[in-house]
C-alpha positions in Angstrom: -18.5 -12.4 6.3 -15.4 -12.6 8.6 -15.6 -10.6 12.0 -12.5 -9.3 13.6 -12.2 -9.0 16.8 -9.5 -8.3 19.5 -9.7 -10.6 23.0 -9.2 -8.0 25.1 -12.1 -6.3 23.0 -15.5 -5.1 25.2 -18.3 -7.4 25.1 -21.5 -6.2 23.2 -23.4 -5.2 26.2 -20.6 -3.0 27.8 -19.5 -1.3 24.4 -18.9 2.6 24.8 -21.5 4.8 22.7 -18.6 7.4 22.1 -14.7 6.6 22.0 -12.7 10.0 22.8 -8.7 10.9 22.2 -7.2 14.1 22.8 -9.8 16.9 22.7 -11.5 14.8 19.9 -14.3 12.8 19.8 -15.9 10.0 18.1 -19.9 9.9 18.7 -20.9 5.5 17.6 -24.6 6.9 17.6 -25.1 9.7 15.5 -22.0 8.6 13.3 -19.8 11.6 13.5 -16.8 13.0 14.6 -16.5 16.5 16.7 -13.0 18.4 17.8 -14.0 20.2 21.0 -18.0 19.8 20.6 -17.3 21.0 17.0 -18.4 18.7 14.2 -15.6 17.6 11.7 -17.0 16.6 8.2 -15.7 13.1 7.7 -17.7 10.9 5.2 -18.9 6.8 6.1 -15.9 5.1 5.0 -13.3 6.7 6.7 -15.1 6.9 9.4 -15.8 3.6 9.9 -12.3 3.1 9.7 -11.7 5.4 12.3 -13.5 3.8 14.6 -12.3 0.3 13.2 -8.9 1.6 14.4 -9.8 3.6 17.9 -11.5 -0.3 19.0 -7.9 -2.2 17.9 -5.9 0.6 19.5 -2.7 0.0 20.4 -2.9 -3.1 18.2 -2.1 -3.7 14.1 -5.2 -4.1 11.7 -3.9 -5.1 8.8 -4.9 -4.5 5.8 -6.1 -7.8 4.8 -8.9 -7.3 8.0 -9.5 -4.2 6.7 -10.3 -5.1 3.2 -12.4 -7.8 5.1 -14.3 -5.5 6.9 -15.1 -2.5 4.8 -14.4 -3.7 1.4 -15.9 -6.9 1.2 -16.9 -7.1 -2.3 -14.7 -4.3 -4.2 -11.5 -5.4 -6.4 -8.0 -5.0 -4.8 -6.7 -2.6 -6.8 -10.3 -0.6 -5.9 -8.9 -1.8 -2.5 -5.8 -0.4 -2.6 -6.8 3.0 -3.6 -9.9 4.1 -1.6 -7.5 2.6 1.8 -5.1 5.1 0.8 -7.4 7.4 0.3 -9.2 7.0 3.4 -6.6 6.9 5.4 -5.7 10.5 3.8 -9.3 12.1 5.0 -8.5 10.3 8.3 -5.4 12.0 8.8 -6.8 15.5 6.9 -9.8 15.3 9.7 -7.2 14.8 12.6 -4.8 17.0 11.6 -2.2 14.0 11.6 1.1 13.5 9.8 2.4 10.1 7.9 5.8 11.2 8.3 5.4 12.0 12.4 1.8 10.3 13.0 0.2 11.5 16.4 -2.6 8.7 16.0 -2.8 6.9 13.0 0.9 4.9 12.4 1.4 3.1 9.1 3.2 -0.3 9.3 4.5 -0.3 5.6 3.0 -3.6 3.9 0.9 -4.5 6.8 -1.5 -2.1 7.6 -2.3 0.8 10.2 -2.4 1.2 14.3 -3.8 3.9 15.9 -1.3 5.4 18.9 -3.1 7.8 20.5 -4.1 7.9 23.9 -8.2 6.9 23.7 -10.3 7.0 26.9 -14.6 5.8 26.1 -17.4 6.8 28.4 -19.2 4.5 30.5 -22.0 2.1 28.4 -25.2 3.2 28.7 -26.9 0.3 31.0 -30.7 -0.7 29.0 -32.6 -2.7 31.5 -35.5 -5.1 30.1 -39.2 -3.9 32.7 -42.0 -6.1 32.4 -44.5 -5.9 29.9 -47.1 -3.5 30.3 -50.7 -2.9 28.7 -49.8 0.0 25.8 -53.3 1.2 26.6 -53.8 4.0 29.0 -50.0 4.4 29.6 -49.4 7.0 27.8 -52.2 8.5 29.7 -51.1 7.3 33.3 -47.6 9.1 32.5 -49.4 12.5 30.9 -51.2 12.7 34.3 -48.5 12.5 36.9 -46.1 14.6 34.6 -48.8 17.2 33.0 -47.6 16.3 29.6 -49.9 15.8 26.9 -50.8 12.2 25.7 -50.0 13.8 21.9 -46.8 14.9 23.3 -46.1 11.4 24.8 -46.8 10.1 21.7 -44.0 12.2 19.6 -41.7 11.5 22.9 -42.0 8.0 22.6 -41.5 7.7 19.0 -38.2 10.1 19.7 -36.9 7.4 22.0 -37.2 4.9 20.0 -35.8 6.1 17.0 -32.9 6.9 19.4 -32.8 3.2 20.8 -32.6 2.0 16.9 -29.9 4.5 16.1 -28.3 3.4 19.3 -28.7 -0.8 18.3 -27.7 -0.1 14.8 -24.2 1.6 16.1 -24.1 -1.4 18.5 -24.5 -3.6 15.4 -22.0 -2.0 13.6 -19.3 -2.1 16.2 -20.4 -6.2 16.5 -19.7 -6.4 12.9 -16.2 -4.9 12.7 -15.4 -6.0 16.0 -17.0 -9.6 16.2 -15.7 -12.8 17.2 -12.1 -13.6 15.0 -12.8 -17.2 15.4 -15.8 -17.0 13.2 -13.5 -15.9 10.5 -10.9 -18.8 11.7 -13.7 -21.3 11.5 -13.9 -20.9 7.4 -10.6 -21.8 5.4 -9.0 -18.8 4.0 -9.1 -18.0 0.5 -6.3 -18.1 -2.0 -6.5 -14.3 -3.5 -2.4 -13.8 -3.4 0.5 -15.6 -4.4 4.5 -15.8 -5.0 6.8 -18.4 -6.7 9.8 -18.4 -4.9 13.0 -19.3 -6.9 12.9 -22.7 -8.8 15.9 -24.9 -7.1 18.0 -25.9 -9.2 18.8 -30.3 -8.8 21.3 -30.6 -11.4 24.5 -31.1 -10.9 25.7 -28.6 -13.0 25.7 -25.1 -11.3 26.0 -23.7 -14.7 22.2 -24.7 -15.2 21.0 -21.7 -12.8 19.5 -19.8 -15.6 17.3 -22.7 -16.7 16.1 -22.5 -13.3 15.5 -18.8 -12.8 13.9 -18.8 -16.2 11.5 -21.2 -15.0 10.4 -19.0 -12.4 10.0 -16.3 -14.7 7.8 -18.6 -17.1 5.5 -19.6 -14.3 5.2 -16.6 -12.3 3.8 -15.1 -16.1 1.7 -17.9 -16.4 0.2 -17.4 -13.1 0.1 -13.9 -13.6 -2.9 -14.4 -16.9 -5.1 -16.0 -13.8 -7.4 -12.1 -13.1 -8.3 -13.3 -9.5 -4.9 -13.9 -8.3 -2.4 -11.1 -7.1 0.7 -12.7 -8.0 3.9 -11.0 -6.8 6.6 -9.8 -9.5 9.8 -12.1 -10.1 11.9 -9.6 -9.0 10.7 -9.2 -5.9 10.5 -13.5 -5.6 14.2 -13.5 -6.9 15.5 -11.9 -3.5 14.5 -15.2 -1.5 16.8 -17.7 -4.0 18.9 -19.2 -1.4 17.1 -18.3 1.5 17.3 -19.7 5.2 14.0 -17.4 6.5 11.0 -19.7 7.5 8.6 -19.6 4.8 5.6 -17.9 7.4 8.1 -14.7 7.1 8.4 -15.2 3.5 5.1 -14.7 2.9 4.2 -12.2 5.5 7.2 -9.7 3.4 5.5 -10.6 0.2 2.1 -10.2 1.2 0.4 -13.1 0.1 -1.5 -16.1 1.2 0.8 -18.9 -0.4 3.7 -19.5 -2.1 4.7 -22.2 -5.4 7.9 -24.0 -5.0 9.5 -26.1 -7.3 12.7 -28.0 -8.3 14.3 -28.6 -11.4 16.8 -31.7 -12.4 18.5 -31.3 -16.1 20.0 -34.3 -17.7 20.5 -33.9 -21.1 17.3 -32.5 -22.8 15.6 -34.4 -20.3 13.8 -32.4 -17.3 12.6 -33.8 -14.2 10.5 -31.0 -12.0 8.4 -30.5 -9.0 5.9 -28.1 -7.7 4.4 -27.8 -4.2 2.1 -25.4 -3.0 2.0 -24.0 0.7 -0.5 -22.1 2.4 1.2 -19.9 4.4 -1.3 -18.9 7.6 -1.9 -21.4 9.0 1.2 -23.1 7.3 -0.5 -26.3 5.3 0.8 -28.3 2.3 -2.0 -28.1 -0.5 -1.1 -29.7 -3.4 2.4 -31.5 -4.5 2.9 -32.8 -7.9 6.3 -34.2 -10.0 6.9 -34.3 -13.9 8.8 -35.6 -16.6 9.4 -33.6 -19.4 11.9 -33.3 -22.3 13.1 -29.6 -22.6 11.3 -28.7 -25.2 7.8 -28.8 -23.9 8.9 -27.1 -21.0 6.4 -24.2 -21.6 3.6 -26.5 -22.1 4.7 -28.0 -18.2 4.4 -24.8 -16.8 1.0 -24.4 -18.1 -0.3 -27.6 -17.1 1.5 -26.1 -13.6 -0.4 -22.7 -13.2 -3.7 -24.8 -14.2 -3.1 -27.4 -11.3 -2.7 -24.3 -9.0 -5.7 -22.4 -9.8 -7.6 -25.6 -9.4 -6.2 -26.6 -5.9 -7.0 -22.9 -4.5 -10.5 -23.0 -6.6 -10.2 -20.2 -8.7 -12.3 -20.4 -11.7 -10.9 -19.3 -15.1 -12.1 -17.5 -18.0 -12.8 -19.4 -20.9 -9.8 -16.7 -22.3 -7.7 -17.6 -19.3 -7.9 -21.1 -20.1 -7.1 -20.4 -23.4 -3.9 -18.6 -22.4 -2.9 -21.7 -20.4 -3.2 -24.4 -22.2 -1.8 -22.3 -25.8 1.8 -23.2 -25.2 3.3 -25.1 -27.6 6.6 -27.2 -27.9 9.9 -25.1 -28.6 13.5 -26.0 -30.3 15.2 -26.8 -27.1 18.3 -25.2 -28.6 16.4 -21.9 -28.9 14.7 -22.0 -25.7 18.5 -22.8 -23.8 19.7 -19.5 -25.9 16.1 -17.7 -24.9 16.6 -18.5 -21.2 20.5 -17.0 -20.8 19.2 -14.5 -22.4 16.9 -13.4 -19.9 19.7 -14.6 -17.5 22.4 -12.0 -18.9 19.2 -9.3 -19.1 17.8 -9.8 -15.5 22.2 -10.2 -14.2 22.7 -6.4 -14.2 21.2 -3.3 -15.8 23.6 -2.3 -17.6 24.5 -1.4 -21.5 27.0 -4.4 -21.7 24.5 -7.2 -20.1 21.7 -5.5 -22.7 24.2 -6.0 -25.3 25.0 -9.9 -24.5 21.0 -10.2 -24.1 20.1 -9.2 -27.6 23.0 -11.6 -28.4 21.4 -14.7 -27.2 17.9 -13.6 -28.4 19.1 -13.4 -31.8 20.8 -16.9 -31.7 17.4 -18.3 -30.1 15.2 -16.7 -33.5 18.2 -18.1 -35.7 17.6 -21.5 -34.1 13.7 -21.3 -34.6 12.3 -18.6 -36.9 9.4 -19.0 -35.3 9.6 -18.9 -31.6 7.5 -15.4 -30.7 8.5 -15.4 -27.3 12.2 -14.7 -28.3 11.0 -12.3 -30.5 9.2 -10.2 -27.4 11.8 -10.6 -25.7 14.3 -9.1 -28.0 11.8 -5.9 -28.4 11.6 -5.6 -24.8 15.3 -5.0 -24.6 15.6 -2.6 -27.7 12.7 -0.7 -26.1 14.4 0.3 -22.6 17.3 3.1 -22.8 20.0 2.2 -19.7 22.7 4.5 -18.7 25.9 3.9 -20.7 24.0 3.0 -23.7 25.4 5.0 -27.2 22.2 4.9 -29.0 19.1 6.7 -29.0 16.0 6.4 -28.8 15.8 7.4 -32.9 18.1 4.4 -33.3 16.4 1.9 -30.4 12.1 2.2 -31.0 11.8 1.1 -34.8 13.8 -1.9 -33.7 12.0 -2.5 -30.8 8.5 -2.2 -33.2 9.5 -4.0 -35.5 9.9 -7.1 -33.4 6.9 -6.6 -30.9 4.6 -6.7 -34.2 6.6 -9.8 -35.4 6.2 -11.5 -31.8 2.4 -10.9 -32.3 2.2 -12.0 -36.1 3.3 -15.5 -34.6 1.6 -15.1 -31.2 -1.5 -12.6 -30.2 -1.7 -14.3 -27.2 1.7 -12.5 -25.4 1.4 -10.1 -23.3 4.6 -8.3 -23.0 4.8 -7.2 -26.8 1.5 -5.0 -26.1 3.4 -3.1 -23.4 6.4 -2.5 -25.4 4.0 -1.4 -28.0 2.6 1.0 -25.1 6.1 2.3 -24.2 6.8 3.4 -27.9 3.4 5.0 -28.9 3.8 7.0 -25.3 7.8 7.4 -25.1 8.6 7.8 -28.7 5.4 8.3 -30.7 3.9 10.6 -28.1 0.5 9.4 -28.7 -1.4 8.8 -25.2 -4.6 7.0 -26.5 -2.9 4.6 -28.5 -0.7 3.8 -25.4 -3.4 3.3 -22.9 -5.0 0.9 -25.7 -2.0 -0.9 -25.6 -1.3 -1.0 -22.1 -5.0 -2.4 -21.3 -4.8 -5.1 -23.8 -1.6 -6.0 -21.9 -3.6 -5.9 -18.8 -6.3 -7.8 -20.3 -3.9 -10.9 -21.3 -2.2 -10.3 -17.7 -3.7 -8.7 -15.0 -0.4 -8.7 -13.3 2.0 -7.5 -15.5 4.2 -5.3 -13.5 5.6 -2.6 -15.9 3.1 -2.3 -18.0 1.3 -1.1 -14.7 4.4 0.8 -14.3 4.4 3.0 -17.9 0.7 3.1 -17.4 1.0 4.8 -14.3 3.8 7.3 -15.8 1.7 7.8 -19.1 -1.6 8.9 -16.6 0.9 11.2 -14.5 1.9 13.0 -17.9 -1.7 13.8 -18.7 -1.9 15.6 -15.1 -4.8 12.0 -14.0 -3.1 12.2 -11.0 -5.8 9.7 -8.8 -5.3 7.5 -11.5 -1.6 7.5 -11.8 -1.3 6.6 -8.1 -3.8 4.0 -7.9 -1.7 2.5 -10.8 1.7 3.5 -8.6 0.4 1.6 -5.7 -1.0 -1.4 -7.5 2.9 -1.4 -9.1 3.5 -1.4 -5.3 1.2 -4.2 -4.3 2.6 -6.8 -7.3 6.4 -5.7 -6.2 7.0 -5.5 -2.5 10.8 -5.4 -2.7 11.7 -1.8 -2.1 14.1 -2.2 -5.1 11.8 -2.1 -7.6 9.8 0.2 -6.2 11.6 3.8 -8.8 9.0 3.7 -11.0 6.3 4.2 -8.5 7.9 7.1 -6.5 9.1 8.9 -9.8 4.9 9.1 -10.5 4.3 10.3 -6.9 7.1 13.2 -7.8 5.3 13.7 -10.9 1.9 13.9 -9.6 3.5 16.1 -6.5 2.7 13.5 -3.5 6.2 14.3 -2.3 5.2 12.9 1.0 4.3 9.5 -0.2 7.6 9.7 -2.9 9.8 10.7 0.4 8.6 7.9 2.5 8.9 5.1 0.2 12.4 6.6 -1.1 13.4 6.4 2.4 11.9 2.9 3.0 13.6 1.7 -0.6 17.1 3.0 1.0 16.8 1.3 4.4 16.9 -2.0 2.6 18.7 -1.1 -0.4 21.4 1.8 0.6 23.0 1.8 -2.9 20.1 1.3 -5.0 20.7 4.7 -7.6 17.1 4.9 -8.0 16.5 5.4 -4.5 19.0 8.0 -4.0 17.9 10.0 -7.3 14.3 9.8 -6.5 15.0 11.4 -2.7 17.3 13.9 -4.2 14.5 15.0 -6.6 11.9 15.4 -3.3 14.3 16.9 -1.0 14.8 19.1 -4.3 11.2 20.1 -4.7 10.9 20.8 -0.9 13.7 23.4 -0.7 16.3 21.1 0.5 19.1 21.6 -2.0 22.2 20.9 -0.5 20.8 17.9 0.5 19.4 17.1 -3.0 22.8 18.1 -4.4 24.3 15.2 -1.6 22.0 12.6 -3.4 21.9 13.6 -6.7 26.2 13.1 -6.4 25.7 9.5 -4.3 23.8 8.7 -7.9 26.1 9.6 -10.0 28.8 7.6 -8.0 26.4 4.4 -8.1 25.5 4.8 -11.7 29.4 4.5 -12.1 30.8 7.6 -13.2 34.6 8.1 -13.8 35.5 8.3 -10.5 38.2 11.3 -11.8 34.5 13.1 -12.1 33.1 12.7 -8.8 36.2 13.8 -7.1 35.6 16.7 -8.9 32.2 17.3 -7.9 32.8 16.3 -4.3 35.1 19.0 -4.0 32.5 21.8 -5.9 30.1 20.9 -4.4 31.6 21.4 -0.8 32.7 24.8 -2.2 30.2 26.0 -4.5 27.2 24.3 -2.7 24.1 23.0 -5.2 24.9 25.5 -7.6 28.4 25.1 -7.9 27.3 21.2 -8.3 25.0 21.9 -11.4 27.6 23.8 -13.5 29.7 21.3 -13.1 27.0 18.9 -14.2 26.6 20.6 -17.1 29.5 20.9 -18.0 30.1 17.0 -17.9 26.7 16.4 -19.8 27.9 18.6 -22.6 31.1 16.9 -22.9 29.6 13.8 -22.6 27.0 14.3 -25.6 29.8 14.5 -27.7 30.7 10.9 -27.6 27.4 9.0 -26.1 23.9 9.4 -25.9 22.9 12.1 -23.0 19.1 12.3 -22.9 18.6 16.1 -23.9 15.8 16.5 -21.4 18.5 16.0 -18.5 20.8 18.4 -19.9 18.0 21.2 -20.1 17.3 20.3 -16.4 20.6 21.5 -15.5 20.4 24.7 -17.3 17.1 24.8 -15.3 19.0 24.7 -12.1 21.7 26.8 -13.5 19.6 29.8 -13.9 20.3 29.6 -18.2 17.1 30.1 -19.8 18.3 29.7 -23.1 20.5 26.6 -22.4 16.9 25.0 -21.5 15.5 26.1 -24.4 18.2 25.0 -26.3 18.5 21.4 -25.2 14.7 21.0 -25.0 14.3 21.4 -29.2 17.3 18.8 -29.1 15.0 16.1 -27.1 12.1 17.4 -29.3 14.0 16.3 -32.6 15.4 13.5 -30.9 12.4 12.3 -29.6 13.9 12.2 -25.7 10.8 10.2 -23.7 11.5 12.7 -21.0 9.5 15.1 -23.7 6.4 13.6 -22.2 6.9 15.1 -18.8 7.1 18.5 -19.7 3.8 19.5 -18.4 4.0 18.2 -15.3 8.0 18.2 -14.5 8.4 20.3 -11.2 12.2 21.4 -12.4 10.2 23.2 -15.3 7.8 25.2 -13.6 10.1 28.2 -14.2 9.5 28.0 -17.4 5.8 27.8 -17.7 4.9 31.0 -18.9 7.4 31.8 -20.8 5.5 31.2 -24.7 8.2 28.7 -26.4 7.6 25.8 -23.4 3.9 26.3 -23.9 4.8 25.8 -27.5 6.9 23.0 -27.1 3.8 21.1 -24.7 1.7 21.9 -27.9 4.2 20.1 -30.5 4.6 17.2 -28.0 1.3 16.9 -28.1 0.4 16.3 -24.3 -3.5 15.9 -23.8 -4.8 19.1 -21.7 
């Protein structure tokens, strides 16, 4: 197994046997932690990252030597959730804070250093004496000390079960902090990848979407591999056109090596290359060019993700082999039409660019009746409500059905129309099981799908499985480390009330993204929950400006809100909602929200039977909403929670 250890690290025979900090103190022999002689119940695992920390202090462990360390042998996203979760008890046991940590500091993506201020006592010093004859000395020392040869006996035995406790300690210290060139003297392993965007060789600039769909097609195909953590396109997409040095690349991203590639169109005719980089050390692995015509394009990418999982040796599944090698040629009319239409879907989220998506998607089936993949693709758009949109979900679901089960009738082997089967048994047909069916086949064909992970971890949240909902939320986390993508994840953490991890990656998210909506109406909902409301009432309006609101609006609210405060804010809201639903689509759940805040009972009531009848996916959130806890006794929302049919 990999040792880590730090240079300036003690040597084996000068290693402390306790490591103190403050008026707390970590005991290496007995195992256990004590605040001012008092023993603090901390249990193996977080202790032993504890003292994994307090030897590296001062100094980043990342979570990578972590995982080495203390979860050799689990999976990551096993991984992912008992760190957290250590880390928690760790910080419970201290008294410590993420948000103002005294000792234990996350580095967000890379892992944890401890701060404080640690101080060890001197080693004990074990000399070796000559051997001496066992017989009589127990005797020899009874009769200059007047203690009893049985009592020398159980004294002896007492000492050495306190050398063995004391060597095992030393033993586990040499195990967590051993030599790091043992671990550079292996070549790393391969668990985590990216493919950065596909350059595009043509001439014609106009051939960027047949690129980026590329990059699309081969990060899913990659994605099917289980023992690969293969990062999300989106969060790939944000290097097209990048200068950084490809060592920084993959540190942000998290993984061990990237996939690049190049694409030259002429005609139907496709020439393309792939490379794959280790990233520390930096080391060419494997470089390969083809010749395709357009048409087989999806076969090339297959043959691709195979050549990669057999350069890093990863060993597939007899399914996972199946999965790669079941493409099969395509019109190369209807796959041009299917790539801009993932172009004009991917360009903006917004009503119009869903509109020109379904567009192409229906040229691409009219081209080739047959082609599944368009098929998905079209359900996947029908089957996500954007702001701006005039249809409902009544009008959006039985479309979006109707093509998933068509995309499977000519291919079972996609993934994506199982997890817009998911979203409608969970958002419209309100049935959990048949969701998390759906969602776990999706997983099953690949491992890495990002928002199937996503509504997975919402659906879990809904049901109050809050330990599961955030393991999901962070392995979302893990596949997309661009802050940008990171709204579905901190709407679960508001759901399943971690408002402190929900605060901190809100924050994070707007660092790097300052007019990402999301961002801004995720922090207003936390700063709402934790009392803050004129500040909530400041982000909820910064949302509404982003999500493009008449501007004639938001002058409006600007100027209620600096004279009415938060409340002045929501009954202006509501008033806009309600004049609003005239025309468009205004998810009812939102407008009872606003009543919520409004102090109108009735109002809520009122606009919660509307999202009932119109089958609002925000109905699913009802039991664990914080804006509705108001409303929890009162016999018509336990009622409605009943209809809805939430699992208790």
């Amino acid at each position: 197994m990999p040792i880590s250890i730090r240079k300036d690290s003690p040597s084996p025979s000068s290693r402390p046997q306790r490591i103190a900090f403050d008026n707390f103190e970590v005991d290496l022999r007995s195992g256990e932690l004590r605040k001012n002689s008092s023993r603090i119940r901390l249990q193996a695992q977080p202790f032993q990252l504890l003292v994994l920390l307090l030897v590296n202090a001062g100094q980043v462990v990342t979570r990578e030597e972590i995982c080495r360390d203390l979860w050799p042998t689990n999976t990551f996203v096993d991984f992912e959730h008992s760190l957290a979760a250590a880390v928690n008890k760790i910080r419970d046991a201290l008294g410590d804070s993420a948000d103002t940590p005294k000792y234990v500091e996350t580095l967000p993506k890379r892992g944890y250093r401890f701060i404080g201020k640690v101080k060890s006592e001197p080693p004990v010093v074990m000399f070796r004496t000559e051997t001496q004859e066992s017989e009589g000395l127990a005797a020899i020392v009874a009769a200059k000390t007047g203690i009893s040869s049985s009592r020398m006996l159980a004294r002896a035995l007492a000492a050495v079960l306190a050398v063995a406790a004391l060597i095992a300690a030393a033993l586990f210290i040499w195990k967590i902090v051993g030599e790091r060139r043992v671990a550079l003297s292996s070549p790393p392993r391969i668990q985590s990848l990216a493919v950065l965007p596909v350059v595009n060789l043509s001439s014609d600039v106009g051939q960027d979407f047949f690129a980026d769909g590329m990059t699309e097609e081969l990060t899913t195909d990659l994605g099917k591999i289980s023992a690969l953590r293969v990062i999300s396109r989106t969060s790939a997409m944000r290097y097209k056109d990048s200068k950084k040095p490809l060592r920084e690349i993959a540190r942000e991203l998290n993984v061990d090596a990237v996939v690049e590639g190049t694409v030259a169109r002429s005609g139907s005719h496709l020439r393309v290359t792939a490379n794959l980089v280790q990233a520390f050390p930096e080391k060419h692995l494997w470089a390969e060019s083809y010749e395709s015509e357009v048409g087989d394009a999806l076969t090339l990418q297959g043959e691709i993700a195979q050549a990669v999982a057999r350069e890093i040796q990863v060993k597939l599944t007899p399914q996972e082999q199946n999965l790669l090698a079941a493409a099969t040629s395509v019109n190369p009319e209807a796959y041009d039409l299917y790539l801009r239409g993932l172009y004009s879907m991917r360009g903006a989220e917004s009503a119009g660019s869903s509109e020109k998506a379904i567009q192409y998607f229906q040229k691409a089936i009219e081209k080739d009746p047959n082609y599944a993949v368009a098929y998905s693709a079209l359900s996947r758009v029908y089957s996500i409500w954007i702001p701006g949109m005039t249809r409902s979900p009544r009008n959006l679901m039985p479309k979006a059905r109707e093509f998933a089960l068509k995309a499977l009738t000519l291919d079972n082997t996609l993934a994506d129309p199982h997890a817009v089967l998911g979203m409608i048994a969970l958002f419209y047909d309100w049935d959990w099981s048949a969701a998390e069916k759906e969602y776990k086949q999706t997983m099953a064909l690949n491992p890495n799908h990002v928002w199937a992970h996503e509504r997975h971890a919402r659906g879990l949240a809904t049901q109050g499985r809050n330990e599961e909902a955030i393991a999901e939320a962070k392995q979302v986390l893990a596949l997309s480390p661009t802050p940008s993508e990171w709204d579905y994840p901190i709407w679960v953490f508001i759901l399943t009330r971690r408002y402190d991890l929900a605060r901190e990656r809100a924050q994070e998210l707007l660092e790097v993204a300052p007019n990402w909506v999301w961002g801004h109406f995720e922090l207003a909902q936390v700063y709402e929950q934790e009392g803050q409301l004129e500040e909530a009432a400041q982000e909820f309006l910064k949302a509404d400006e982003l999500f493009g609101m008449d501007p004639q609006r938001v002058t409006q609210l600007k100027g209620t809100l600096a004279k009415s405060g938060a409340k002045g804010y929501w009954k202006r809201t509501l008033e806009n909602y309600k004049e609003s639903a005239k025309s468009n689509y205004v998810p009812s759940v939102l407008v009872a929200e606003a009543c919520v805040r409004v102090g109108d009972k009735e109002c809520a009531f009122e606009w919660l039977e509307r999202g009932f009848e119109e089958r609002d996916d925000l109905m699913i959130n009802l039991k664990v909403e914080p804006v509705f806890d108001s409303l929890r006794s009162d016999p018509r929302f336990q009622d409605l929670v009943r209809r809805v049919g939430i699992p208790q």
